[in-house]
C-alpha positions in Angstrom: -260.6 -31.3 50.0 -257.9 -29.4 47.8 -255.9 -32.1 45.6 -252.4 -32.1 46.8 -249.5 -32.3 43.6 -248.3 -35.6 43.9 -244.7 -37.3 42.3 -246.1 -38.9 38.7 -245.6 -42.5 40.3 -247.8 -41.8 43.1 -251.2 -43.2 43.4 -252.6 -41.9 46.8 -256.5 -41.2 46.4 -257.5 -37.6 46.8 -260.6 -35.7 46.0 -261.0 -32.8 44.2 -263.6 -30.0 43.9 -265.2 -32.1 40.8 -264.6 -35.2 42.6 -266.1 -34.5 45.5 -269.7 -33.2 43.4 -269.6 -36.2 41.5 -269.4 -38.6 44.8 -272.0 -36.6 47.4 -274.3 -38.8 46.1 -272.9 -41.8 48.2 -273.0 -39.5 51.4 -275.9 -39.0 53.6 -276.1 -37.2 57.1 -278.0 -39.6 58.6 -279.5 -43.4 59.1 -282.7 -43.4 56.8 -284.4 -45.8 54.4 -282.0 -44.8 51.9 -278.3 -45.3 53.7 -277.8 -48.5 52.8 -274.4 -49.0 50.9 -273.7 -45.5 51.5 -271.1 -43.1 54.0 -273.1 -41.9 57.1 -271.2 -38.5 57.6 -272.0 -38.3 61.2 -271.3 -39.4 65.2 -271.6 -42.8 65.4 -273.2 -43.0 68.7 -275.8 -40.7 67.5 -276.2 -42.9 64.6 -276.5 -46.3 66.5 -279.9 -44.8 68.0 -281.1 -44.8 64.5 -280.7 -48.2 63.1 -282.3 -51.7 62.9 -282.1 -54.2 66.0 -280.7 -57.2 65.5 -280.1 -56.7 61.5 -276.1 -56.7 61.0 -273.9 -59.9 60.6 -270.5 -58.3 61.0 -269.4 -55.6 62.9 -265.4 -54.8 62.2 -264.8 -51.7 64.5 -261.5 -49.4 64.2 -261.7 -47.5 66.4 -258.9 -45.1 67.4 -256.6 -46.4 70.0 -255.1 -45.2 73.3 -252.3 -43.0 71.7 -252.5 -39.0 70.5 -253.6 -39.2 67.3 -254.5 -36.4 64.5 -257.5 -37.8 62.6 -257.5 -34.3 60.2 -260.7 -32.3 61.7 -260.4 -34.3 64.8 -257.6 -35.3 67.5 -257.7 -37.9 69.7 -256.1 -37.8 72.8 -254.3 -40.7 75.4 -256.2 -41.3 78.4 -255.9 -43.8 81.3 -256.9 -47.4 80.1 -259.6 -47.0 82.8 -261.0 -44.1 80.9 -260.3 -46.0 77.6 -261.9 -48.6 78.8 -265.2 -47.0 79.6 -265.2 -44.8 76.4 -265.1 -48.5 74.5 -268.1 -49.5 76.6 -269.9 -46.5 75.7 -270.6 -47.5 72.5 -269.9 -51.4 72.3 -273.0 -51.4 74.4 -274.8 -49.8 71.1 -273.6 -51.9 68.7 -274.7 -55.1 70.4 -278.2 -54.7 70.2 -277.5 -54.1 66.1 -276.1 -57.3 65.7 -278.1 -60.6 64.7 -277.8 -63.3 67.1 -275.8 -65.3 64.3 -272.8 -62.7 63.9 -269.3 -61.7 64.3 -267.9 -59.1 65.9 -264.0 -57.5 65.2 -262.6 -54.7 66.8 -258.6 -53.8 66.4 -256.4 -52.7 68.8 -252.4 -52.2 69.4 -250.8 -53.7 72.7 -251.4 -50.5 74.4 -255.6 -51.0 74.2 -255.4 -54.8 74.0 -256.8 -55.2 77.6 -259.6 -52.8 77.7 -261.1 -54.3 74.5 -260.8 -57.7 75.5 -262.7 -57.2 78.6 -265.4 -54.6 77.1 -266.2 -57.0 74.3 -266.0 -60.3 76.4 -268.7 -58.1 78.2 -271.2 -58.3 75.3 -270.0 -60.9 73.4 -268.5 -64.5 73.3 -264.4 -64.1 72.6 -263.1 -66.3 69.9 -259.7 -65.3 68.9 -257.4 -62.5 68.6 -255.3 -62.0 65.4 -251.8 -60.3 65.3 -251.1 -59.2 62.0 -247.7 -57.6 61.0 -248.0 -53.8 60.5 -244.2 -53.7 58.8 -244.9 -49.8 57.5 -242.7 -47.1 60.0 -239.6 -45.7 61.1 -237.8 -47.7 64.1 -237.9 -46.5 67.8 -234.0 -45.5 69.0 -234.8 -46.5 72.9 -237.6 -49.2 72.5 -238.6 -52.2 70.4 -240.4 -51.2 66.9 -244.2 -51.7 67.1 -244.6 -53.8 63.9 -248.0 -55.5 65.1 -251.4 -54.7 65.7 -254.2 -57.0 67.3 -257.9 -57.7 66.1 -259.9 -59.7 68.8 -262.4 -61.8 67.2 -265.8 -62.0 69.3 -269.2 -63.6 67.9 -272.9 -63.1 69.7 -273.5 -66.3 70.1 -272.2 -70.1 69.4 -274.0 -69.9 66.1 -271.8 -67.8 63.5 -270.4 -68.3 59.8 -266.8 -69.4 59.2 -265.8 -69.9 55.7 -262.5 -71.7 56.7 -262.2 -72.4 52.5 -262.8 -69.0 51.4 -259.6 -67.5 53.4 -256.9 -70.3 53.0 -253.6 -69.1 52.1 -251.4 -70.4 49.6 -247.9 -71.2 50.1 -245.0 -72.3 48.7 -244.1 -75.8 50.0 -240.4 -76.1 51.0 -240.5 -79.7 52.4 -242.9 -81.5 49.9 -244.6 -84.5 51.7 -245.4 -87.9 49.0 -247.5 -90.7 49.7 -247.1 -93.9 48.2 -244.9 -91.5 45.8 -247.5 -88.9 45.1 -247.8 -85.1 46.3 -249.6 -84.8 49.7 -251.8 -81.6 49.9 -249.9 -79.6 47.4 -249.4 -79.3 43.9 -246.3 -80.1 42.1 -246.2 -78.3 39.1 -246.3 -75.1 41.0 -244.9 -76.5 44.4 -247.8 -74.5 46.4 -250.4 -76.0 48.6 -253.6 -74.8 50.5 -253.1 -74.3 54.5 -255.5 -73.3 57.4 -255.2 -69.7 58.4 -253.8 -68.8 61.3 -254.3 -66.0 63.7 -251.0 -64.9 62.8 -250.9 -62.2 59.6 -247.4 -62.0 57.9 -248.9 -61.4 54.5 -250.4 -58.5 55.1 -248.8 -54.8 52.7 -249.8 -51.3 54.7 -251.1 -49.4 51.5 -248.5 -46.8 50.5 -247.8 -44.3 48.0 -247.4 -46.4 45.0 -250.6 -48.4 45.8 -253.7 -47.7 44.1 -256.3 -48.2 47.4 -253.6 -45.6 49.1 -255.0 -42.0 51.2 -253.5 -39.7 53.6 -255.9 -41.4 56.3 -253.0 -41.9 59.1 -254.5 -45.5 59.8 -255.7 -46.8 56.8 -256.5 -50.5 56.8 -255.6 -52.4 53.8 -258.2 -54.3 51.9 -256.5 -57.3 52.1 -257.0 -57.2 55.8 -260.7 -57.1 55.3 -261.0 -59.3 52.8 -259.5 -61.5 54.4 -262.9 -60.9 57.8 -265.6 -60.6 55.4 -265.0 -63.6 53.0 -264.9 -65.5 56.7 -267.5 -63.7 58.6 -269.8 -63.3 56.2 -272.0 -64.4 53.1 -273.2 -62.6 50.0 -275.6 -60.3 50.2 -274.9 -60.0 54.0 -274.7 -56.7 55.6 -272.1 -55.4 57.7 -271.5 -52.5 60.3 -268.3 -50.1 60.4 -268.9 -47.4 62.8 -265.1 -45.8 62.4 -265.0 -46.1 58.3 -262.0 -44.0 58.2 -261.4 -43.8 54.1 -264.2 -46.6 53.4 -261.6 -49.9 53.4 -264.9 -52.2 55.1 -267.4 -50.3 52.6 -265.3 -50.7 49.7 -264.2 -54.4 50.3 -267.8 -55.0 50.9 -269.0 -53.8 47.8 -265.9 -55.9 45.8 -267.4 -58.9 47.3 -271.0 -58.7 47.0 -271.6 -57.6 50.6 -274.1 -55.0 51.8 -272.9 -52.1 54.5 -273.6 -49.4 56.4 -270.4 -47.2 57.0 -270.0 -44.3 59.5 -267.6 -41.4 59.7 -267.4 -38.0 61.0 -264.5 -36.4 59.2 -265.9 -34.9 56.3 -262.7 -35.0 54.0 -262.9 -38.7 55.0 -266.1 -39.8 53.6 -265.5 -37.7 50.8 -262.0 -40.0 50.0 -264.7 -43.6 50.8 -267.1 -42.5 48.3 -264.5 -41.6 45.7 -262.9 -45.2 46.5 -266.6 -46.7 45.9 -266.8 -45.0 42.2 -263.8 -46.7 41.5 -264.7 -50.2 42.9 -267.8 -50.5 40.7 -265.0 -50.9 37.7 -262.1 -52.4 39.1 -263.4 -55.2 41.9 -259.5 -56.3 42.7 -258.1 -56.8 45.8 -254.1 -57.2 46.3 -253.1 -60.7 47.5 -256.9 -62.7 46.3 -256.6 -64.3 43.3 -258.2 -67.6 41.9 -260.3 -67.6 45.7 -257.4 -67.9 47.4 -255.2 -65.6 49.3 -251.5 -65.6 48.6 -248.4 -65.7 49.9 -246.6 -62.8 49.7 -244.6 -62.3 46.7 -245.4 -65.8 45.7 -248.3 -66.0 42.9 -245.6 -63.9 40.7 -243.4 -67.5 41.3 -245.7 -70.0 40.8 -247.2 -68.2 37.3 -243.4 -68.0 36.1 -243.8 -72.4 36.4 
């Protein structure tokens, strides 16, 4: 993948010739012994054949949705949701043997696919939830309402599964403090910020962009936030988790920031190329944007309450 010049503010990941030596070593070509915590670069569905029943406790699936979409070496095209529909089912069907009876399962989707994954997943698994999180990056339609949201339906194997509620609260500013017997109820009143349940409604979310360090070309790149946010609830350490669609590595690099095990899977060369070089850089820097102090924050709100 040739290096493209870049503004001197921009921080979009990309892998040069010397990059791309340095990180084969955290790309294989296939499931073996010794994929573990490593890029498969490969078809999923080929892939599925090859690994351990019943082993993974997450699965977070992105795969591409019903739209034309130019994923670099590959293009995806718009089909009926009938056909959609059975090209889900194709390879949810794989993935459910892989999971442990114990785990979750998260597959994302925009309004257009929402349907089709409900019913293909409700097929193997036990629905939950779906999450709409605000996807505020784009340009504005002139003849039809701005998509600014994107769905994640929440599915788990069985009525047995992990859910850290503690580990993803969000923390908020409070605007209508609430005493009793004239002290602070459930929030803290030096910083004026308190603890709340998360919703199934993301407004906190930033798409990465150019000035953001976790930032590639992938066209539908999911911010770690957004999967730090599934792991830290779906999962404990030392768990292992399943992304058959790794895109640039977001699950795989999240994972490995938090002490979780994975097993990632792409076919785009360039693309697994772009995870592993994210992967060098997570062993030094294990950051996320919007996690601090085990909570997750507000946007543009931790800035606030450090100034108090």
């Amino acid at each position: 993948m040739a290096a493209k010049t870049r503004a001197p503010r921009n921080r979009t990941i990309s892998v040069s010739k010397t990059d791309a030596i340095e990180c084969s070593s955290r790309i294989t070509n296939g499931p073996s012994a010794n994929s573990l915590n490593k890029i498969i670069c490969g078809d999923a569905l080929a892939a599925f054949a090859e690994l351990p029943t019943a082993r993974f406790d997450l699965l977070f699936a992105d795969p591409p949705y019903n739209m034309n979409k130019d994923f670099g070496g590959s293009k995806f095209k718009q089909t009926s949701l009938e056909q959609y529909q059975n090209w889900l089912d194709s390879w949810v069907k794989l993935c459910a043997p892989l999971m442990k009876n114990t785990a979750s399962v998260y597959i994302c989707g925009d309004w257009r696919s929402g349907s089709a994954i409900q019913r293909v997943g409700s097929k193997y698994f036990k629905l939950r939830n779906r999450i709409t999180w605000e996807r505020e990056k784009g340009r504005g339609a002139k003849a039809n309402w701005k998509n600014a949201a994107e769905d994640i339906w929440f599915f788990t194997v069985s009525d047995d599964f992990t859910f850290n509620l503690d580990a993803v609260k969000q923390r908020r500013r409070v605007i209508a403090p609430y005493r009793e017997n004239g002290k602070p109820k459930d929030w803290d009143e030096a910083g004026k910020f308190r603890d709340t349940h998360p919703s199934n409604i993301w407004t906190d979310i930033t798409v990465p962009f150019w000035s953001m360090p976790e930032n590639t070309d992938h066209p539908t790149q999911k911010p770690e936030k957004l999967l730090a946010k599934i792991i830290l609830a779906s999962t404990n350490p030392g768990d292992l988790i399943l992304d058959p669609f790794a895109g640039s590595g977001t699950t795989a690099v999240v994972a490995k920031k938090l002490g979780r095990n994975f097993v990632a899977i792409e076919s785009d060369q360039n693309y697994c190329l772009l995870a592993a070089k994210r992967l060098e850089t997570a062993d030094a820097d294990k950051s996320i944007q919007g996690l601090s102090d085990g909570v997750f924050w507000e946007r543009n709100s931790r800035a606030k309450v450090s100034e108090k």
